[in-house]
N, C-alpha and C positions, 0 to 999 in steps of 0.2 A: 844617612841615618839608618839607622837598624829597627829592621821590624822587630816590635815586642813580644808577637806574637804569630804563631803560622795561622794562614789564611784556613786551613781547615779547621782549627781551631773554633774561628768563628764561624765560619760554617755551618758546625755543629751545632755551636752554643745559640745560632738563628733559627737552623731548623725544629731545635727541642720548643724553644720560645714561640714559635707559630703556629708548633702541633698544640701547644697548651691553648694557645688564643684559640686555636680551632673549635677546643672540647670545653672554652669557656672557662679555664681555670685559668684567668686571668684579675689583675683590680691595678688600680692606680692611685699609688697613696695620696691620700685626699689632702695634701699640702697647698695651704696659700697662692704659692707660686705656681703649682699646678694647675692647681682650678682658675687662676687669673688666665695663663695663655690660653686653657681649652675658650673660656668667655669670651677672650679677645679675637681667637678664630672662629668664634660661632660653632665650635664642633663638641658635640657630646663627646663621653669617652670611651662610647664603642668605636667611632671613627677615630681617634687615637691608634686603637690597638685595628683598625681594618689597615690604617697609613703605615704602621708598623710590618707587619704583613706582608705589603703589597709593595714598600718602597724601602726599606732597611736591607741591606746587602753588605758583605763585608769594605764594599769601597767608604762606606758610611762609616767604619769603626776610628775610635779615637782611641780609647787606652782601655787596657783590662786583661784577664781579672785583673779584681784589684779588692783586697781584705776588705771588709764591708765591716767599719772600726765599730759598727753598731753591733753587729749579728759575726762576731766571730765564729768561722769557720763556713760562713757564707763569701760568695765574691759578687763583683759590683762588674758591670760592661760600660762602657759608656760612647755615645755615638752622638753625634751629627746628624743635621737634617736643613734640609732649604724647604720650607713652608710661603709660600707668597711674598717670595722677595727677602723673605729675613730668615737668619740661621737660626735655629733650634737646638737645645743640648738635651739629652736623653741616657737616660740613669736607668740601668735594666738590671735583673736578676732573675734569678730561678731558685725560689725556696724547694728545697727537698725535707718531706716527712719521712722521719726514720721508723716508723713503724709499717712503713709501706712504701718500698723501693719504687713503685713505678706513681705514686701520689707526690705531685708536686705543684706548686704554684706561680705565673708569670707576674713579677711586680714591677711595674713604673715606677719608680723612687722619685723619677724628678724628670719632667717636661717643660722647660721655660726658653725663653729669647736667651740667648750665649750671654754672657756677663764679660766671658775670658777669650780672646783668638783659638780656638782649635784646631788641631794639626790634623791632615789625615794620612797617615803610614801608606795605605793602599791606592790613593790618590798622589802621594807625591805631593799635596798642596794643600791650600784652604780649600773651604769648601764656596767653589764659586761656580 
């Protein structure tokens, strides 16, 4: 199988996403599906973005960029995660303000239980 992307690639695109969580220019859009899994794990959604952080590594990527068919000319990341036994899918981006090169924003699009099997490029497997 052929990576879709170079591993520095994400790299990057983690370490930009962490410094933001860092300085707080972080949200999680406030979707149904969202708010259900944060409920169902008992975790507010500052500990989202601390699990984020401290546990998302390129071994975690799944596919991306990828056209964000909402916000053309934005991209979309999307990852993986094992949370207490069950996988987790994870919807990221980084909004950028065009009137201020270094102003931008970290969004969770979507944090829920997998629906679909996910592949992981950097693993070589599922996520087990």
């Amino acid at each position: 199988m052929l990576t879709p992307v170079a591993r520095s690639q994400i790299l990057l695109f983690l370490y930009e996403a962490k410094r933001l969580i860092s300085k707080g220019n972080c949200q999680l859009v406030p979707r149904k599906k969202n708010l259900d899994a944060l409920s169902n794990l008992g975790w507010e959604v500052n500990f989202l973005f601390e699990h984020i952080c401290s546990e998302i590594t390129p071994e975690h990527y799944v596919d991306g960029p990828k056209t964000d068919y909402n916000f053309p000319g934005e991209d979309v990341w999307i990852f993986g995660t094992n949370i207490e036994e069950n996988e987790y899918y994870i919807k990221l981006k980084i909004r950028r303000f065009k009137d201020d090169a270094n102003d931008a924003l970290f969004l969770c699009i979507s944090f829920h239980p997998v629906e679909h099997p996910l592949k992981y490029p950097f693993r070589g497997g599922d996520c087990t």
